[in-house]
N, C-alpha and C positions, 0 to 999 in steps of 0.2 A: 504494500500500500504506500501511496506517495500522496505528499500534500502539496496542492495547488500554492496555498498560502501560507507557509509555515510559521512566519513568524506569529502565528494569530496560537502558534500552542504555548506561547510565554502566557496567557491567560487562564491557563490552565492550573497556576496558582490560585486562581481564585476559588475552585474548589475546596480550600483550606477553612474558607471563609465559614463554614455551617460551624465547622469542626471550633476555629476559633472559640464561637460563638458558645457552642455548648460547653464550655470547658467553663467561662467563664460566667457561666449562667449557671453550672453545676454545683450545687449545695447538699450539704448533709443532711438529713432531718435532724430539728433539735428536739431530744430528747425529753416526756414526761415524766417525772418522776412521782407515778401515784403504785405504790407496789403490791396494794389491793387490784389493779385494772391489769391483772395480766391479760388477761383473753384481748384486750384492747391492742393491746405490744402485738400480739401476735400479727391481728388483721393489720394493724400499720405495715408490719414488717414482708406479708404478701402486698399488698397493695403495691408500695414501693418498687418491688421487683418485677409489676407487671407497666409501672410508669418507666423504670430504667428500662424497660425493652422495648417501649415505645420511642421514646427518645432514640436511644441507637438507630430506628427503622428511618425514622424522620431524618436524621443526620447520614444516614447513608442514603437515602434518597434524593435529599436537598444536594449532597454530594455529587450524585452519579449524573444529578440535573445540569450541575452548572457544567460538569466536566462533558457531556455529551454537545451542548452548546457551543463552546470552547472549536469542540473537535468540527460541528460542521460549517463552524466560520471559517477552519482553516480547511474547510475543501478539501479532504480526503478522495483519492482515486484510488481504484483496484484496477490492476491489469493481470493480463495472461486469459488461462482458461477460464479463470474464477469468474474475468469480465466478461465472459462471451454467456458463460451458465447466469449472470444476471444480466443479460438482456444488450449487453453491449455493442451487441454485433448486426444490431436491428435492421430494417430497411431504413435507406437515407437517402436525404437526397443530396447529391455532389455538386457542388459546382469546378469546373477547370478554367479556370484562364493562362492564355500561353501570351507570352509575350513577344510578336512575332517583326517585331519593330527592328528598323536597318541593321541596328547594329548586333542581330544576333546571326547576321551572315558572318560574322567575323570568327575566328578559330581559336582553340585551345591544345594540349597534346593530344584532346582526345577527337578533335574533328572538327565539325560543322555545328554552331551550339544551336541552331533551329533544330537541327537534328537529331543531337541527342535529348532535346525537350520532347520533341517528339515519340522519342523512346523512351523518357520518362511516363509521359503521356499513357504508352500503351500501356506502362507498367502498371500505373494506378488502375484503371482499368482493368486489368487482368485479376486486377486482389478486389472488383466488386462483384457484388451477388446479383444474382439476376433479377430480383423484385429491386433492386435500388436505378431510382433515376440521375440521368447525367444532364448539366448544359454545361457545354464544350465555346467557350468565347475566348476570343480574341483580340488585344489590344490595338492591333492596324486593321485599317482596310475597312470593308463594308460587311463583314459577317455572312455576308451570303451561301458561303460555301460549308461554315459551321452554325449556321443560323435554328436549327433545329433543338426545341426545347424539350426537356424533360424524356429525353431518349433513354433508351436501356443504356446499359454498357456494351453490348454486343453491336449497337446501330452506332453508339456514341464511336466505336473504333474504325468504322470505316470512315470518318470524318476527315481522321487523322494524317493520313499521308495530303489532303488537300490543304493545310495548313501550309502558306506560304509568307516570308519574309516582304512587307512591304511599309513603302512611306506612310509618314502624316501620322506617327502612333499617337493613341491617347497616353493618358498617365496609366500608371500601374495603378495609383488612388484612386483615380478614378474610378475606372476600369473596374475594380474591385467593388467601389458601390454601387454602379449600376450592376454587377452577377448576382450582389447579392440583393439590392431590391427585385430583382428577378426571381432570386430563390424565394421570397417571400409566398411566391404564389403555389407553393408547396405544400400539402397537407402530411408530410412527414416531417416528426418532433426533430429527429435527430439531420443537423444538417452541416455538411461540410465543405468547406473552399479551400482548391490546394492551388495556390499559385509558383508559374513558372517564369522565371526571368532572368534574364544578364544582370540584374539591380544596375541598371545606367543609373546616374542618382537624378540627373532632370526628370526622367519618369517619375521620382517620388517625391517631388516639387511641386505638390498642388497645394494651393492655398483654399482650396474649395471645402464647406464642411459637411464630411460625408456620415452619413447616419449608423450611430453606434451599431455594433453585430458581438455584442457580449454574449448570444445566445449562438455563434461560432465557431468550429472548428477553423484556424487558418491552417494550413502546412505550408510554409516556404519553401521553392524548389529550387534553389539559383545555383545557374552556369554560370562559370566567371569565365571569360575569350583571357587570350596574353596582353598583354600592355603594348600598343603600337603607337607609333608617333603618327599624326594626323594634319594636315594645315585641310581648314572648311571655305567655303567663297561663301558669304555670307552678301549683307542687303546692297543692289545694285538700282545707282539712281541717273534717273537721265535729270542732270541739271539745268540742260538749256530750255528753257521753254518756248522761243521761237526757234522753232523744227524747219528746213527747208533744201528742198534735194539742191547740192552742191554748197550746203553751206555748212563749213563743222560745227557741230553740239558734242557739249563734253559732259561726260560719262563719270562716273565713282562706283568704288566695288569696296568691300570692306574684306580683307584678308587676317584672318584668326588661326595662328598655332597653338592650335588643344594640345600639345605634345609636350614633354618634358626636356627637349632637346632643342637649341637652337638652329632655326634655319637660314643659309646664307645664299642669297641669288633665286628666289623662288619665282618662277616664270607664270606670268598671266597673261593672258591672251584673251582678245575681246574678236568676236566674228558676228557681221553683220552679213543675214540670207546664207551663210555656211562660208562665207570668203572670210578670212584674217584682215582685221583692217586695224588691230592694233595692238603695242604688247608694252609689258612694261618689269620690269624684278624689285622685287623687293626681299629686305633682310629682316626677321622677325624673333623677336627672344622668346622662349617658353612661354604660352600664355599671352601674349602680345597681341594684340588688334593695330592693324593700321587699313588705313584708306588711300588707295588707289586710285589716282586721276586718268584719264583717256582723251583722244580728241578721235573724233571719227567724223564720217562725213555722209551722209544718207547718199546711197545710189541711186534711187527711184522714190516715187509717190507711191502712196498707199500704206495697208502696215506689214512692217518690216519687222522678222525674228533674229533678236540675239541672243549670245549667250557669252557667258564672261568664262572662262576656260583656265582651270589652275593646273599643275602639273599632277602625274599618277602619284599615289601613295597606298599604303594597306587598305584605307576605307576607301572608294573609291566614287561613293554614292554622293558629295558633298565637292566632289572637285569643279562642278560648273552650276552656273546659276542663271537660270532665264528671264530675257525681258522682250519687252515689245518695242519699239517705237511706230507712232503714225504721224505719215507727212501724207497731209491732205492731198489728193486733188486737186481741189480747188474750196473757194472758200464763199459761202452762201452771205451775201451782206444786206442788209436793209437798212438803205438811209429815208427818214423819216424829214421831209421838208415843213420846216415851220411857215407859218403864215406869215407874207409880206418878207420871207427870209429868200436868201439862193444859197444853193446847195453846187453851182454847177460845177466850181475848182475841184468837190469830192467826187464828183460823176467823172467827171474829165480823168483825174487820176485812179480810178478804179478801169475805163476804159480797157479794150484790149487793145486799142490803137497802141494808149503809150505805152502799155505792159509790154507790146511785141512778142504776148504767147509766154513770154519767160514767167509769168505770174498771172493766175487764172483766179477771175475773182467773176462771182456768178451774184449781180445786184439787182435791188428793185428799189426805183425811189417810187414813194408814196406820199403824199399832204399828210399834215397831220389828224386833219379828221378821218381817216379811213383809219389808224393806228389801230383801235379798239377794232374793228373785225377782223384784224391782221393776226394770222398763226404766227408769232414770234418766235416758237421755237424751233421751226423748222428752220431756222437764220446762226450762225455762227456769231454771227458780231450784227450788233444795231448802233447806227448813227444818229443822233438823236440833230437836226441841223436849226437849234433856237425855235423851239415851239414855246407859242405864244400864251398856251394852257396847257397844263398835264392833270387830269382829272384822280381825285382818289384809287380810283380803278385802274386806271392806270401804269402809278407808282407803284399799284400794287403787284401788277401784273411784271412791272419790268422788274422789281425789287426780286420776284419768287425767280427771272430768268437768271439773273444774276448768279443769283446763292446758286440755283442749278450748274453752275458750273458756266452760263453764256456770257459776253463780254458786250462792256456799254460803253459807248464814246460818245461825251456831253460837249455840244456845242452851246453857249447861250446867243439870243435874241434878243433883237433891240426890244420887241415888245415883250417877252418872258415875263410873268409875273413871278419876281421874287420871293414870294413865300412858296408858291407852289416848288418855284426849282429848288429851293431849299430840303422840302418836304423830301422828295428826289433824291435828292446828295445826302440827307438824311438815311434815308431807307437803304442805299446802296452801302453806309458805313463813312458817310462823308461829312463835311463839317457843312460850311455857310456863307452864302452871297452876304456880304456886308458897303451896297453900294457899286458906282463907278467909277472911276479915272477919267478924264480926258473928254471930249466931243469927240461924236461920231461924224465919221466922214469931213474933219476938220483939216486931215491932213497932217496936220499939227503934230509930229511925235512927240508923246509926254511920258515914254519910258521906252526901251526894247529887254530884246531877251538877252539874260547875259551870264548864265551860268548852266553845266548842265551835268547831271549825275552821269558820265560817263560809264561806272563797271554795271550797270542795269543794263539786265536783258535789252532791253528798248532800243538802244545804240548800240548793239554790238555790228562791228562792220562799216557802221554808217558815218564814221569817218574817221581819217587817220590815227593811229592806235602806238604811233613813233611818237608821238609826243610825249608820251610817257606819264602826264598827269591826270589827278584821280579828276578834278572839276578843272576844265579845258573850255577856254573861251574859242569859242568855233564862231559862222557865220551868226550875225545879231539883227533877226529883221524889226524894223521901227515899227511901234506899237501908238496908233491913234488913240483907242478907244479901249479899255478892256474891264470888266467885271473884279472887283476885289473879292479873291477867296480866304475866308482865314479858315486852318485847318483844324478838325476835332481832333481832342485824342484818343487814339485807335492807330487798326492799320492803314496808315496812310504815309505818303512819300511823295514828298515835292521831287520831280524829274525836271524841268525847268525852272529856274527863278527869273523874274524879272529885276531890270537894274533898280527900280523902287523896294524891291524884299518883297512883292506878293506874288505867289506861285503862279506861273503860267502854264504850267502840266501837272498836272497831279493826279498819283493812282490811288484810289482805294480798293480794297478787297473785303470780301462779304462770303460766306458760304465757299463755295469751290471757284467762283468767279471774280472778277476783274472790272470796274470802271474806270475810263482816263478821262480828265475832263479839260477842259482848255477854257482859258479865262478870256480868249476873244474867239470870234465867229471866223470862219473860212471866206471874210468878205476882204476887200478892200478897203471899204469903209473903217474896218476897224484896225486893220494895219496891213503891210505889205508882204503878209509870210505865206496868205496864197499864190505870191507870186514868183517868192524866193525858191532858189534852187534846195532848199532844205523840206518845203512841203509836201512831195510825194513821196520821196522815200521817208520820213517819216510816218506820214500818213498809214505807207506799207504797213513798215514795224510796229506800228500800234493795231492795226488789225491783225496781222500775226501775232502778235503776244498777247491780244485779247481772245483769240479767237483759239489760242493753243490752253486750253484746260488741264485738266489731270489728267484728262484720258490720254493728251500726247501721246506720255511716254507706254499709253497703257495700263493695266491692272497687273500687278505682281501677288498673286494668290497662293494660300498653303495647301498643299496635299494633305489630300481627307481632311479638312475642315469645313465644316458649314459657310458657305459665302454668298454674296450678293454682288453685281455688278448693271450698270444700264448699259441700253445701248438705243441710241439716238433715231434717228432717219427711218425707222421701219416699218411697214404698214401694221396696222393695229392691229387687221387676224395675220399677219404672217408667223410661221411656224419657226421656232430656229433652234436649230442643232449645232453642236458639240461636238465638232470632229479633233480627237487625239493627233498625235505625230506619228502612230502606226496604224494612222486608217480607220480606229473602234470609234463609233458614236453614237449619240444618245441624243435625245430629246430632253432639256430642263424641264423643273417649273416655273414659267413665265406667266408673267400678268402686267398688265399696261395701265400702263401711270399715266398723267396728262402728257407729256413730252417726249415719252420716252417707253419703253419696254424692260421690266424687272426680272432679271435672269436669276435663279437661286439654281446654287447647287450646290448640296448636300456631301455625300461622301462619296460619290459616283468615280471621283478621279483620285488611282492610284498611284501612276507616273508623274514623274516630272515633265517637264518640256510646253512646247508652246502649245496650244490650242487652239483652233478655229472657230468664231461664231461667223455661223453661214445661216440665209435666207432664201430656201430651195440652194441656188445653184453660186448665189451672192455671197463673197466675203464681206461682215459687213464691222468684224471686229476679229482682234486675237488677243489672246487672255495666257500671260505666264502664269504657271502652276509651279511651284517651287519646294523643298522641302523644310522643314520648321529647321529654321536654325539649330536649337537646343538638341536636333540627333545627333551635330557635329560633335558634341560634346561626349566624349565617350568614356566618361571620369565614372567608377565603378562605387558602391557603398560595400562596407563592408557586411555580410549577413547580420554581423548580431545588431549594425546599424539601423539595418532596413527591417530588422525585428523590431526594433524601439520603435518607428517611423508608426509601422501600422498599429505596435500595442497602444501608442496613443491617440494616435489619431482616428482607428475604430474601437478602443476596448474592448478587444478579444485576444482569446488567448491563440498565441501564435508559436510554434513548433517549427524551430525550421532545420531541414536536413542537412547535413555538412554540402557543399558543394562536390565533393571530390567523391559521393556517394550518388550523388546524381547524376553524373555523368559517365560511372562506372559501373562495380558489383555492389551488392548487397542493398541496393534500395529498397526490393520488394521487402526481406525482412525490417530494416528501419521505420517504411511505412504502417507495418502493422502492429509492431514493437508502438509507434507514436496513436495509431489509430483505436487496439483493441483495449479501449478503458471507459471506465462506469465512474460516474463521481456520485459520493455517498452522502450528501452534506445532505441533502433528503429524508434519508435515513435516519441519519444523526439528530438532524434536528425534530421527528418524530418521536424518535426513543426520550429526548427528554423533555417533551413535550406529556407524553406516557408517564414520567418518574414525577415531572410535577403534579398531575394528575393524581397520580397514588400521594403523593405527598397531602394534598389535598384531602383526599377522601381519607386516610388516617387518622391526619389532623383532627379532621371534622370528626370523624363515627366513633373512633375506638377511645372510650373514656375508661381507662381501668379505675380512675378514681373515686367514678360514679356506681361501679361492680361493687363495691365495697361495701358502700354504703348499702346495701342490702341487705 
């Protein structure tokens, strides 16, 4: 017999306690002295011997009480035969979990450790009875292939060899409280979970709180692989936000040696559409993160697959990291003409005449009264050119395009009314019209432009870069007329200054999107920078950089995690599928939002690599699927570690079998050795349950004192 809670038998002193008690409550009779009353002496002298025998019963009783108590606080178990003849060996229901996550493709002396779990696996299995049920789960993947509940042991073992190694694992905590909210739906008492694992120690990093299982069996099973030196290609970002074929956008990749050894010259490689378009080395100390810059240059329009490429090593699953980039076609604009305003200098340079093809810009100008029936989000960028009213609805309307990720360029109008464009630059995350400067169309310059945030996306290219300074006085067109903006605080960012100090470009930012606003009109009247050599390629780069969202660079998504992503331009019943990099596809769950189409996909994708979102026969997105950082990690717990992990964080008792037993001989005995036991605290605590009970009714019934008297 073994006791679960041993220190609980120091209480077993207290058993003393009756005994104390009678000792010091025991007294002599004191004696009569009438020596005519013998016959009296006599019956005292029975009497007495029938109370000393009560007392003893009582004192062994009260005794055997507190000592049975004692004993089933401290959780006595019986093992061997003794526990199978009371009942130990009962139908049950099992749970298995394997933990089939990357890095249990990795080796030890003894092989392949998915493999030998596997052969653990059958082993447990082979020691069940045939009334006991099994579920068979797995920490990666979709469960599909072990998805069968509550199977025998004979059905539970064909499962077995389909257990395969793949991305996206959950936690081993996890993982553990969903099998066994699972088992819950069991109508057998006795219930056990034997888990199997490498103990990675990120598996048992969950901060989540999982629902006690004090009423389980745990058995730990862990394989430990040999200790390999690792370098992982972790999060890759396209930093440029205007994307455009022949112009370079520069990249960053974050390179991490998990390894104990230092690495010197480790080779990355970035490939855009499968070509090498760039490399770079880096030196890293044990443990080290550093980031990796790029310059690359898009070949074509459309979207484009990358992938960041590190050199071979032992793990092999963490050496490349995939991204997207999208360089539009072309780009959908809506300039909105204010009343009594012209728009024509923004018509003129959106043209294909001056583009010459080199930049494809697909526009609609509109009055501003038509604005309200206008689908705004089938547009990339809207020009807003000084309307004269912007109604509630409106604001409201462009406010929700914005956060949606679309891009707003604010012209103001001689006739604007001021509180409304406030309202406006309000809702987009902007500050406040505070008056005029100058007369209109006076001719008169009463300020120009004369500073400019050069390292902003916005100017990148757009003029000499030898200069070498961070604010570069470039061409300064004179300013007649222009609007005073002062800025809130938030995200916002003066990109031009005027020589007076009031902003003449300013971006703010809202949700996923971008407004740029200009503190005079695209007229003449209000100065001459419609006509300066500076206004269309600017103009460009503000529609490119508005017009480039998040989606650019793409969606960078985790294997096997639940995800969400949109996708824009698509007719409302079109169907869209999910085509993998080796051809497998699948139809998501979609449902259509005002603008757009809600892609959800669950745990459908096991691989890495890029993805196709198609529309019948239309490419109309591609989505990187990646693997969770944290399997790069391949830093091991020690068993009795990952024993503490789950004794607290489920309170159950946990049993776990040497490693070098799991993957070898003698499992099956260890496992039954740990399995065939009865705990008696049941027992125990009935027996003196029973002794107080007698105690009680002795107490109570048997008065010899009162015999006497008769």
């Amino acid at each position: 017999m073994v006791f679960l809670n041993p220190a609980i038998l120091f209480g077993l002193a207290a058993a003393a306690i009756p005994l104390i008690i009678h000792l010091f409550n025991f007294r002599r009779p004191r004696k009569i002295d009438f020596s005519s009353l013998v016959f009296v002496r006599e019956l005292q002298k029975t009497t007495m011997q029938r109370v000393r025998i009560k007392q003893w019963i009582l004192l062994a009783l009260r005794t055997l009480a507190i000592a049975a108590l004692v004993l089933s606080f401290s959780r006595p178990s019986v093992q061997g035969p003794l526990a199978q003849a009371l009942g130990g060996d009962g139908s049950r229901t099992v749970g298995i979990l394997v933990d089939n996550s990357l890095s249990t493709l990795l080796r030890n002396q003894d092989g392949n450790l998915i493999r030998q779990m596997k052969g653990a696996v059958q082993t447990v299995i082979q020691d069940l009875d045939s009334a006991d049920e099994v579920l068979l789960r797995t920490t990666s993947g979709t469960d599909r292939n072990v998805s069968a509940d509550f199977s025998s042991p004979a059905a539970a073992a064909t499962l077995i060899d389909q257990i395969v190694a793949e991305g996206g694992s959950r936690t081993v905590t996890g993982s553990i409280g969903a099998l066994a909210d699972r088992m819950m739906g069991s109508n057998r008492f006795n219930r056990e979970l034997y888990v199997l694992t490498d103990l990675q120690a990120t598996t048992f990093d969950d901060s989540t709180q999982e629902s006690l299982l004090s009423d389980y069996s745990i058995r730990l099973l862990p394989v430990l692989a040999s200790r390999i030196e690792n370098v992982g290609i972790g999060d890759v970002t396209v930093e440029s936000r205007i994307i455009e074929v022949g112009q370079p956008i520069q990249l960053t990749a974050v390179v991490t040696n998990y390894g104990t050894a230092a690495i010197d010259g480790y080779i990355v490689s970035v490939f855009l559409e499968e070509d090498r378009v760039g490399q770079a080395s880096v030196t890293l100390a044990p443990g080290e993160s550093k980031t990796i810059g790029f310059t690359v240059t898009p070949p074509s329009r459309g979207w484009l697959a990358g992938v960041i490429r590190g050199e071979d090593d032992d793990f092999e699953y963490d050496n490349e990291r995939f991204f997207t980039v999208h360089v539009p076609a072309e780009r959908r604009v809506l300039v909105v003409r204010g009343d009594n305003e012209t728009v024509d200098y923004v018509a003129l340079a959106l043209s294909r005449e001056l583009g010459r093809d080199r930049i494809t810009f697909e526009y609609d100008v509109i009055p501003e009264s038509a604005l309200p029936a206008t689908q705004i989000d089938s547009y990339d960028t809207i020009i807003l050119g000084g309307l004269a009213t912007i109604s509630s609805g409106e604001i409201a309307a462009l406010t929700r395009y914005v956060g949606d990720g679309g891009g707003l360029l604010v012209f103001p109008g001689a006739s604007t009314r001021e509180q409304e464009l406030n309202a406006l630059l309000s809702g987009v995350g902007g500050g406040r019209i505070a008056g005029t400067t100058g007369s209109l169309g006076s001719r008169q310059p009463v300020t120009r432009l004369e500073s400019f945030e050069l390292e902003h996306d916005l100017f990148n290219g757009v003029f000499d870069s030898r200069a070498g300074s961070r604010r570069q006085t470039v061409e300064q067109p004179d300013v007649f007329y222009s609007t005073s903006y002062r800025p809130a605080r938030g995200t916002e960012q003066t990109l031009i200054s005027l020589s007076n100090g009031d902003p003449f470009l300013q971006e703010m930012r809202t949700g996923e999107g971008a407004t740029l606003f200009f503190s005079a009109a695209p007229d003449t009247r209000w100065s001459d920078f419609p006509v300066r050599g500076l206004f269309v390629p600017l103009l460009y780069r503000a529609i490119f950089y508005l017009s480039a969202s998040e989606s650019s660079s793409g969606e960078q998504l985790v294997v096997g995690k639940a995800s969400e992503f949109r996708v824009a331009g698509v007719a409302a019943d079109a169907r869209l599928t999910i085509v993998g990099p080796g051809g497998q596809d699948f139809i998501p769950e979609q449902r259509n939002l005002f603008s757009a189409t809600l892609v959800s996909v669950n745990e459908q994708i096991g691989d890495a690599g890029v993805y196709d979102v198609r529309a019948g026969s239309e490419l109309v997105r591609r989505i990187a699927f990646n693997l969770p950082q944290e399997e790069s990690d391949l830093t091991s717990l020690e068993a009795s570690e990952a024993e503490q992990v789950l004794e607290a964080k489920f309170a159950a008792d946990v049993v776990t079998i040497s490693p070098e037993v799991v993957g070898g001989e003698g499992l099956e005995a260890q496992l039954r050795e740990a399995r065939l036991g009865v705990e008696l605290w049941n027992v125990f605590l009935m027996v003196a349950l029973l002794f107080l009970a007698a105690e009680m009714i002795v107490e109570k019934y048997w008065k010899p004192e009162a015999s006497a008297d008769v």
